[in-house]
N, C-alpha and C positions, 0 to 999 in steps of 0.2 A: 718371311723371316727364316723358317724353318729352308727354305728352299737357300739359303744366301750361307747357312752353316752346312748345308752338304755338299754345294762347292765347295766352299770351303776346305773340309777335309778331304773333298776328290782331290783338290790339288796337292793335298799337301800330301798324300797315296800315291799319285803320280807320280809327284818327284820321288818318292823312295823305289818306285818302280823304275825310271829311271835308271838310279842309282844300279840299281839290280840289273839292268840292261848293259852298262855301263862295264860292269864286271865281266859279265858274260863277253862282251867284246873286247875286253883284253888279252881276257886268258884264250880269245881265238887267236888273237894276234902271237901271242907266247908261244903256247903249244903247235899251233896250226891243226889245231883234231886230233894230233898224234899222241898215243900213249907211252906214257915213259918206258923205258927198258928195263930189265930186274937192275942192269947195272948201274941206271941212271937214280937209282935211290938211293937214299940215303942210309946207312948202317941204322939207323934205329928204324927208316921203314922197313927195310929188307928182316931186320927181326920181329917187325908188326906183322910181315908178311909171313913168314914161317911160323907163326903160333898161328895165324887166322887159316894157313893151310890144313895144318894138320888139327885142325879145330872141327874140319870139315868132314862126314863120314865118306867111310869107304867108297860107297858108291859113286859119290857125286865125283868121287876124286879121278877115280878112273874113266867116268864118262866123258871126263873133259880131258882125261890125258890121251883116253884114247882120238880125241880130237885133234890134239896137239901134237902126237908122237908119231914119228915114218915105223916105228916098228915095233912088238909086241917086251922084247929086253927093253925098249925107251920108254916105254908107257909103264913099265913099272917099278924102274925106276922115278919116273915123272909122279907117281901116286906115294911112292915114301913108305915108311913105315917101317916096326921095328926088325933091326936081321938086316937091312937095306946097309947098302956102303952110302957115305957120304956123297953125295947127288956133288956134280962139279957147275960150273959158273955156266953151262952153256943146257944144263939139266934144271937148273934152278930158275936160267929164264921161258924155258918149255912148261915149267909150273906156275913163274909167273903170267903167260900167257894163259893157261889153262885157270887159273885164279877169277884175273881179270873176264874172262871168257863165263866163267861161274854168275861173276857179280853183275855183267851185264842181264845175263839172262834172268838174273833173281828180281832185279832194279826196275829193268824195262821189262822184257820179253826173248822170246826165242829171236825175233829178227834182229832186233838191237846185238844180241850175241853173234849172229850169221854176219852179221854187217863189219863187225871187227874179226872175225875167223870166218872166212867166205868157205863151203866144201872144196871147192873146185883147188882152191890155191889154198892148204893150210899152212904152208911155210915160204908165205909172201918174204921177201928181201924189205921190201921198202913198206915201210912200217902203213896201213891205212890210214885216212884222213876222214874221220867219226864224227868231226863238229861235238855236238854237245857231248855225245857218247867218251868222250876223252876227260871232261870233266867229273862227269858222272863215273867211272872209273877208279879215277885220282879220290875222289869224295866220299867212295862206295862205303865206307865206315863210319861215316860223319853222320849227323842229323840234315845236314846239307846234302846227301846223295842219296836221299831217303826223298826228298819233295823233288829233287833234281830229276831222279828216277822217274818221277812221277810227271814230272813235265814231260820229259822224255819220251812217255809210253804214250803219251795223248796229242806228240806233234814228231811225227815221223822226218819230215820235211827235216828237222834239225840233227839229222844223223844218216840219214838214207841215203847212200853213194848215186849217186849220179851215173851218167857215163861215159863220163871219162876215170871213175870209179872216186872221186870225193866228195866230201858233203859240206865240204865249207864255203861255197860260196852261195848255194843255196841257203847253208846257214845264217853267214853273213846277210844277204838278200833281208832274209825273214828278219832278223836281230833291226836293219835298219827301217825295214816296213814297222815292224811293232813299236821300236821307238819313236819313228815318227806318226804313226796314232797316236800314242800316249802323250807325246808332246802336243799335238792338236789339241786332245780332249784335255791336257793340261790348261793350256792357254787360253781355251771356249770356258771353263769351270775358276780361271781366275779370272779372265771379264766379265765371267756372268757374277761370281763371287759379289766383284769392286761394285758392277750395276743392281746387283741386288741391293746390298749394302747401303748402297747413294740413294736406292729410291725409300728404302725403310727410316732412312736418316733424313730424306727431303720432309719424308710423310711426316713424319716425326716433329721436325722444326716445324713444318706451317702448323700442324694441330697445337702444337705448346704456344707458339705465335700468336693462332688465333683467339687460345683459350686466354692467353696473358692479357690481347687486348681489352676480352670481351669482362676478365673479371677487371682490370683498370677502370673502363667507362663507368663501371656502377659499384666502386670502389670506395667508398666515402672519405674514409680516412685518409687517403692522400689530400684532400683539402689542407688537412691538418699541418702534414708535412713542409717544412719550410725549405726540403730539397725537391717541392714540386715535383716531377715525375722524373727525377735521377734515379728512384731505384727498378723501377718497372723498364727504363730504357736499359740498364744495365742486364735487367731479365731477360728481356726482350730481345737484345744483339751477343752478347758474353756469354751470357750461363747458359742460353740456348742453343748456342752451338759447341758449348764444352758438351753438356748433353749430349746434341748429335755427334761428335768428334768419339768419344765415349762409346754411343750404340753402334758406330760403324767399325770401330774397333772391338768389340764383344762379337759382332757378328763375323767378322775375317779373323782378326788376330788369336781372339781368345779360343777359339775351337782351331784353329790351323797350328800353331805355333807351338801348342802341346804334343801334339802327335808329331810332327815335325821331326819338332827336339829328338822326343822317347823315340822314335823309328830311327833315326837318325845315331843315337849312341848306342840302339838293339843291334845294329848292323853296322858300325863300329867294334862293338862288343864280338857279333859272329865272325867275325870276318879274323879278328884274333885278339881273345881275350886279356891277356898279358900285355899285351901291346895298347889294349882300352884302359887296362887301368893302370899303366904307365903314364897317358894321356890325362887318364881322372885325375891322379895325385900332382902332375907337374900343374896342371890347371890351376889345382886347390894352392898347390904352395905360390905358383902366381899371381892370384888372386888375395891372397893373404899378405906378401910381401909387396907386389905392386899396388895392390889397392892400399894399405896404409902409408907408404909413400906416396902416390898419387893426392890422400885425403891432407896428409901435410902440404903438400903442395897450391892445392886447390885455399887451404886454410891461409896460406901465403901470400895466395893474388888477391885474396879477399880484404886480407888486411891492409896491403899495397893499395890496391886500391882506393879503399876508404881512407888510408894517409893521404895520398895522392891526391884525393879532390878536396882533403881540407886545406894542405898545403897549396894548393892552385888556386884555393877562396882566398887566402891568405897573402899572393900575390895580387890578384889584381883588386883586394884591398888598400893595399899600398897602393898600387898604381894610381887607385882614384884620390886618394892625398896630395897629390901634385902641389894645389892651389894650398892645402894645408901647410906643406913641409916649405912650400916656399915663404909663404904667411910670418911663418914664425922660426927661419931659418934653420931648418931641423933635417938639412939635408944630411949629413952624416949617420946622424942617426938612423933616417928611414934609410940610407944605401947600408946601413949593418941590417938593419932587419930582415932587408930584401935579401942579402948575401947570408943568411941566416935560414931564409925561407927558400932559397933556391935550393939551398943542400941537404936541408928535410926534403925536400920535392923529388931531388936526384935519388936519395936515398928511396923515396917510397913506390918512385918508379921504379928504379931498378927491383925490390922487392916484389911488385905486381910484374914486373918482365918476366924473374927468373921463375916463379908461379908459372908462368901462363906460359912461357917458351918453352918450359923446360921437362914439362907435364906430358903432352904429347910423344916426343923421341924417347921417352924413360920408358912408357909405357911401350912401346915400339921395340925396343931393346929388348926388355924384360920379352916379349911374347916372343922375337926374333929368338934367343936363346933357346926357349921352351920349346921353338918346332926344331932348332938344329939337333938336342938335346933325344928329341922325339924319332926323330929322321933319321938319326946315329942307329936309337935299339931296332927300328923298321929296318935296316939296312941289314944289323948284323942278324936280323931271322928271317931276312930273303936269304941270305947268303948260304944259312944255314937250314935250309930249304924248309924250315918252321913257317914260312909267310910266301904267299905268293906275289910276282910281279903285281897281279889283278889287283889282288887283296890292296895292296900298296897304295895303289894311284884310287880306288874307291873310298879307303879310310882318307886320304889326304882329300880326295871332295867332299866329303865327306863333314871332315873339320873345320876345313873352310868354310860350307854349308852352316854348320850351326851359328858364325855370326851373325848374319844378318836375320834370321830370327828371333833370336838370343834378343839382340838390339831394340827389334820389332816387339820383343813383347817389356820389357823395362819401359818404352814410349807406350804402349796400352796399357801397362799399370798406371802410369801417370794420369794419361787419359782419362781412364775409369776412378780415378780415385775425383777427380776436379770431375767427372760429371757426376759422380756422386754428391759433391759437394752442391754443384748449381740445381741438380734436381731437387735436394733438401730445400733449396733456396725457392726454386720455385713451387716447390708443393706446399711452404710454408705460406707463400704470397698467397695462394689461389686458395688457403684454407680461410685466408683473413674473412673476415665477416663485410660484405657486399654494402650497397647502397643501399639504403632504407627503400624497402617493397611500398608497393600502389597499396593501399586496403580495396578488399575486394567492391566494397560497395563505395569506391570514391566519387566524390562529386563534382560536379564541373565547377569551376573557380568564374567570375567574370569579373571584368576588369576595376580595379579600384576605385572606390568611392568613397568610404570612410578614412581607414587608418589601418595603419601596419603596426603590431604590435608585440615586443617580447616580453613574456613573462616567467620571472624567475628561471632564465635560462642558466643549465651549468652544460657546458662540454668537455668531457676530458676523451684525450688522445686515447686511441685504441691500442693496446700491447705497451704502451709506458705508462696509463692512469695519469699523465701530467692532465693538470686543471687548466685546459684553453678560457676557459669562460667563466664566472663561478656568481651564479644570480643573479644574471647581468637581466633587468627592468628599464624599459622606455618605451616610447609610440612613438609615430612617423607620422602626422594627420595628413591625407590626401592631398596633391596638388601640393606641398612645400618640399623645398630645395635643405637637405642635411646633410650634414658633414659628420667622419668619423675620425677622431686621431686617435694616436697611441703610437708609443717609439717600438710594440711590437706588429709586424707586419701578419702574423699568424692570425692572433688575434681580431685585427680588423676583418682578417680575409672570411674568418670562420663566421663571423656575424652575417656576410652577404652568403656560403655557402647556405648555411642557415635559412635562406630566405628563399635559396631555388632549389630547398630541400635537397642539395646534394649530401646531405650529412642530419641527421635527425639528432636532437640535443639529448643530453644524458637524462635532463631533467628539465621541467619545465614545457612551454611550447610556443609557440609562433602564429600570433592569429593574422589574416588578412581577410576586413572585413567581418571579424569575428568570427571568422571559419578558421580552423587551427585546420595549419594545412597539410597534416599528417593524416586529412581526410579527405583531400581532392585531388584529383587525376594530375600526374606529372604535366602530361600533353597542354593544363590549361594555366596550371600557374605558372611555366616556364614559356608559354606564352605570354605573360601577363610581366612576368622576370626576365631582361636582357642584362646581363654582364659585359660591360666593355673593362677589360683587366689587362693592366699595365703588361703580362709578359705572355696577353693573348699574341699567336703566335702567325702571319700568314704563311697559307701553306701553298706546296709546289702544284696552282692550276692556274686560271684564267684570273682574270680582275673581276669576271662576272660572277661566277664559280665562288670567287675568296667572298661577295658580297651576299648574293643568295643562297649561298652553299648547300645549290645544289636543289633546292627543293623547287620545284615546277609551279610552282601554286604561285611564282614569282616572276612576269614577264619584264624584258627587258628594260622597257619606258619606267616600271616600277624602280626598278633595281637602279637607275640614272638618276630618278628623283631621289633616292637616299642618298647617292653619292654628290648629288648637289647640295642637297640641306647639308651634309656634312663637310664639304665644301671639299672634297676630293675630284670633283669632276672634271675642273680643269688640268689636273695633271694627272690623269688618267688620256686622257683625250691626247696630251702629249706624249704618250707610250707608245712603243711603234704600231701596234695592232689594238691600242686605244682599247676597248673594253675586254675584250679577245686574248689580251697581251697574257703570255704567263710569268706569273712572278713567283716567287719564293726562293726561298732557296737553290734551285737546280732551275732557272727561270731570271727576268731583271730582277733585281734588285732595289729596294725603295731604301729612302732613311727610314727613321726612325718615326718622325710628323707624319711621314706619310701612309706607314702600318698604321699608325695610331685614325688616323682621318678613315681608312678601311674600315677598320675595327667599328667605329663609331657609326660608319653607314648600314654596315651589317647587323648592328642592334637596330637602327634607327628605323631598317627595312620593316618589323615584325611591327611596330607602333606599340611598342609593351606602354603599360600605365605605368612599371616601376622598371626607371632606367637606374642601373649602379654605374657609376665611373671613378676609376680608380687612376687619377689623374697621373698623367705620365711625369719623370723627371731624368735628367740626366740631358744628353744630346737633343733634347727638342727645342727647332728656333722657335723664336718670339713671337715667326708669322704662326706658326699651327697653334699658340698658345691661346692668341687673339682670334684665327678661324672658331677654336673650342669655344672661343667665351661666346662668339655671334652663332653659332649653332644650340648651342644652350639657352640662349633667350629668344631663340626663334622657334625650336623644339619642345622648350619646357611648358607650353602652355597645355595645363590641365593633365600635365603628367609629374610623379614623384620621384624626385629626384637626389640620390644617395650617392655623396661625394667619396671616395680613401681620398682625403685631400693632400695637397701637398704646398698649396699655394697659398698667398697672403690675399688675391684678391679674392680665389673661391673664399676663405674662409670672411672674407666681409661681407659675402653676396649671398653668404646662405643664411637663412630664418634662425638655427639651430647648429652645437657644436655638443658633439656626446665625445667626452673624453675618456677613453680607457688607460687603466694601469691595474699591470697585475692580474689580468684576467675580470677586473670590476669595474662596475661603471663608476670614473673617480667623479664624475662632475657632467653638466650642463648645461647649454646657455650660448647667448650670443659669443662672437668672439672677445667682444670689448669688456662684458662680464667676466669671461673666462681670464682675458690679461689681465686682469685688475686683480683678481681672487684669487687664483692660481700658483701657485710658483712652480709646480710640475708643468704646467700648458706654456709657460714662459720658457721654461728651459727646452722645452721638444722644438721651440719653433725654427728651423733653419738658419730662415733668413733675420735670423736677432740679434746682429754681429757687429750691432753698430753704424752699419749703413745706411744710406737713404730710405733703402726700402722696411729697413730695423727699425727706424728712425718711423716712418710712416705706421709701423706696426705698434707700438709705444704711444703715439696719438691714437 
């Protein structure tokens, strides 16, 4: 992690070194190495130059004039001072060389000065070619020809004449060697950057992944839920990668994008400061004017919009009246409503148009004026030789520059603020309170032979207190077929969780065989408890795989005999690779009868004493309805069997009907009891509607 935040800021150092490279090759291109002349200055440096002259002691003055000067009347006049006649224009650039001749040697050293005043030729015609020395010169007063100097004295290469006597293509040379290093190690430091990042954010997703899964499986309280596991997948795919999206933005964006910026307006700012906060203030008045025009706008589409789509319900509202408006001859009227609804529609398009079209070029405009505006005062202080060419074209990348960081970091605020939000979300999940623990000294369960029994059970929902269950009392005896209604599904579901201990009750307990099973080992009573559940799901492997799932202790011939007793074997056997075959979802595809038939082998496989089945409804044909009923009385002998029913014949075929409402047990008893007595069990029952089979239910 630490390693993915120091690229990070190599690169974002890079490019301001760059930037700084960038300058330096302008002003080679401007100048060509060459120092300006006394006359090529400007009246206010020419009087910067005369006070820093005579600023200067005696001695240093005539040492350099004596450098400058063919003869002993020139050299002192060249030195100044009071009693002297006024020095003429060809006297004053014999001092500006001797100046300049000072500042080198101060800045760099004795050669840097030799280099620009060689002995041999002190009154060269054609001005030397000093590469950075030229800079460094021009700068020699600044805080800039202070570190320039300093670069200077430690890379010779960048001022040392050559021989043909210049130094600027050696300088050149080095200027595009160094940037193309930097640009290397730029590049090496943002891939390494992006691949750090990815692999902190991969590590990141699989650990939160894993740990999502692992506190899910022994979750209880999801039993509860009647969104089944909609919130742990939403954990699990959404908030985990807003998370990751989040860390890999804090590790690139958040540490690069700050320094960036500040490096980026710091040299801005040096480069010339009048002209930075020309930039700052036009910004802010852009940002103030464009952005609340912009926020009307954007408030514009929004409203456009939501006209828009209630106006567009509203038409093909009408539209679906056809059969009405013809009905009851009312076509005038609906052709005014529609001509009524077409031009709110018009209207609320065009409102969402001018919104959204018009938002873009405004703001386009507004920033187009701000750089002509900008590019105007940069102009008039090149001109007026306040600004350099360099300076110019470095502030203008410069500016440009700060967008797309600027950009980059408003999408990592977002970022981090949604993975703040999912990380709350999942640390709130993984704090919930787990599956009811094994007791250390649990005991091994063995298969039924008495009776299943709850006592004064209450369950209430974990983080709402709603009351699932509230002393709810019955027995199951051994080897009998029972059924459970209730028009709430929750409820039913929580009585079977209840039994394969996925969920330990509030109060109360659960005996099987008189062992309350809050004292024996998960491993034997969930052997002993198969759930076949309407929205169990087959998953993406083999047909053998979905049956045995997976456990070895299960040979093939085993695994066929379940899927025969449950009468799936015949259309398994039609699968192109027959047991082999993979189905699920990213695999064939089954109906609905035929997940169900799966489902049912895969319980049937383990030979539990207490089988639950939570009969399927909706698209299942009539043949898997009748397969169920001939595997149930082929199956059920000498095992307990716990109906969610759904059906008219289960419920004539079972011993027993416990009727829940309200979280209580209202009632039980056969079915025929239950019709007679009931008026709650009457109204839950589906198929009561009059029909044959309503009709059958009623006898």
């Amino acid at each position: 992690m630490s390693a993915a935040v120091i690229c990070s800021l190599g690169a974002a150092v890079a490019y301001l070194l760059l930037l700084g490279l960038l300058y330096l090759f302008i002003d080679l291109l401007v100048w060509r190495g060459h120092v300006p002349t006394y006359a090529q200055l400007t009246p206010a440096h020419q009087r910067e130059f005369a006070d820093e002259w005579m600023t200067r002691t005696e001695e240093s003055r005539r040492e350099a004039a004596a450098r400058v000067a063919s003869t002993k009347e020139t050299a002192d006049v060249v030195v100044g001072g009071e009693g002297t006649r006024a020095p003429t224009a060809g006297e004053w650039e014999l001092r500006w060389s001797a100046g300049v001749w000072l500042a080198l040697r101060e800045r760099v050293g004795d050669a840097a000065a030799e280099a620009y005043l060689p002995a041999e030729s002190p009154a060269a015609d054609s001005p030397p070619q000093i590469g950075l020395l030229s800079l460094v010169a021009r700068e020699r007063n600044r805080w800039s020809g202070r570190i320039l100097g300093a670069v200077a004295s430690w890379n010779e290469w960048s001022w040392r004449p050559g021989e043909n006597g210049s130094a600027n293509r050696a300088y050149l040379t080095g200027l595009a060697v160094i940037a193309l290093v930097i640009g290397l190690i730029r590049g090496l430091m943002a891939n390494a950057m992006v691949y750090l990042a990815a692999v902190v954010r991969l590590d990141l997703v699989a650990r939160l992944r894993r740990a999502l899964y692992l506190h899910t499986s022994r979750l209880g309280s999801l039993a509860l839920r009647t969104a089944g596991t909609r919130e742990p997948v939403q954990l699990f795919t959404k908030h985990v990668e807003s998370v990751g999206d989040a860390t890999a933005a804090g590790l690139t964006t958040n540490w690069r994008v700050p320094v960036l910026v500040i490096g980026l307006l710091a040299l801005i700012m040096l480069v010339n400061f009048w002209i930075a906060v020309s930039f700052l203030l036009l910004a802010a008045l852009v940002w103030l004017i464009a952005g609340q025009i912009a926020a009307h706008f954007r408030r514009e589409a929004r409203l456009g919009s939501r006209q828009a789509d209630t106006s567009l319900a509203l038409l093909v509202e009408s539209l679906s009246l056809l059969r009405l408006v013809k009905c009851y001859q009312m076509e005038r009227f609906n052709q005014a409503r529609v001509e009524r609804q077409l031009a709110e529609s018009g209207r609320a398009s065009w409102r969402r148009f001018r919104g959204e079209a018009l938002l873009r070029p405004m703001l386009e405009a507004v920033a187009l004026l701000a750089a002509l505006a900008l590019l105007y005062l940069a102009g008039r202080a090149v001109l007026a030789w306040e600004f350099t060419v360099a300076g110019l074209v470095v502030m203008g990348v410069a500016l440009v520059s700060l967008g797309p960081p600027i950009s980059a970091w408003f999408d990592s605020r977002r970022k981090l603020r949604r993975g703040r939000e999912s990380a709350e979300a999942i640390l709130e999940f993984l704090e919930r309170r787990g599956e009811a623990a094994e007791a250390a000294d649990a005991e091994y369960l063995a298969p039924l032979t008495s009776r299943i029994e709850f006592r004064n059970v209450t369950v209430k929902e974990p983080g709402t207190d709603r009351t699932v269950l509230d002393c709810v009392s019955f027995a199951v005896p051994a080897g009998s077929r029972v059924a459970i209604m209730g028009s709430d599904a929750t409820e039913k579901r929580t009585l079977v969780y209840l039994l394969a201990r996925f969920i330990d009750p509030t109060s109360g307990e659960v005996r099987v065989d008189e062992k309350n099973i809050r004292w024996v080992t998960h491993q034997s009573l969930r052997a002993q408890v198969a759930l076949v559940m309407r929205d169990e799901e087959i998953f993406s492997d083999t047909v053998a795989n979905n049956i045995g799932c997976g456990d070895q202790q299960y040979n093939l011939p085993q695994i066929i005999e379940s899927a025969k007793l449950a009468h799936a074997h015949q259309f398994i056997e039609r699968l192109p690779y027959g047991y082999e075959t993979l189905v699920g979802e990213h695999g064939h595809s089954l109906t609905p009868g035929e997940k169900f038939r799966l489902a049912l082998a895969r319980a049937l496989l383990r030979d539990p004493s207490i089988l639950v089945i939570e009969e399927p409804h909706g698209p299942i044909d009539e043949d898997t309805l009748a397969l169920l009923d001939d595997t149930i009385e082929r199956a059920g002998h000498d095992r307990t069997i716990i109906f969610l029913a759904n059906r008219l014949s289960t419920l004539w075929s079972v011993g027993q009907v416990f009727l829940l409402h309200g979280g209580r047990l209202e009632a039980s008893g056969s079915h025929r009891e239950l019709w007679n007595q009931n008026p709650y069990y009457r109204r839950i029952q589906v198929v009561a509607d009059g029909t044959t089979e309503g009709a059958a239910l009623r006898d």
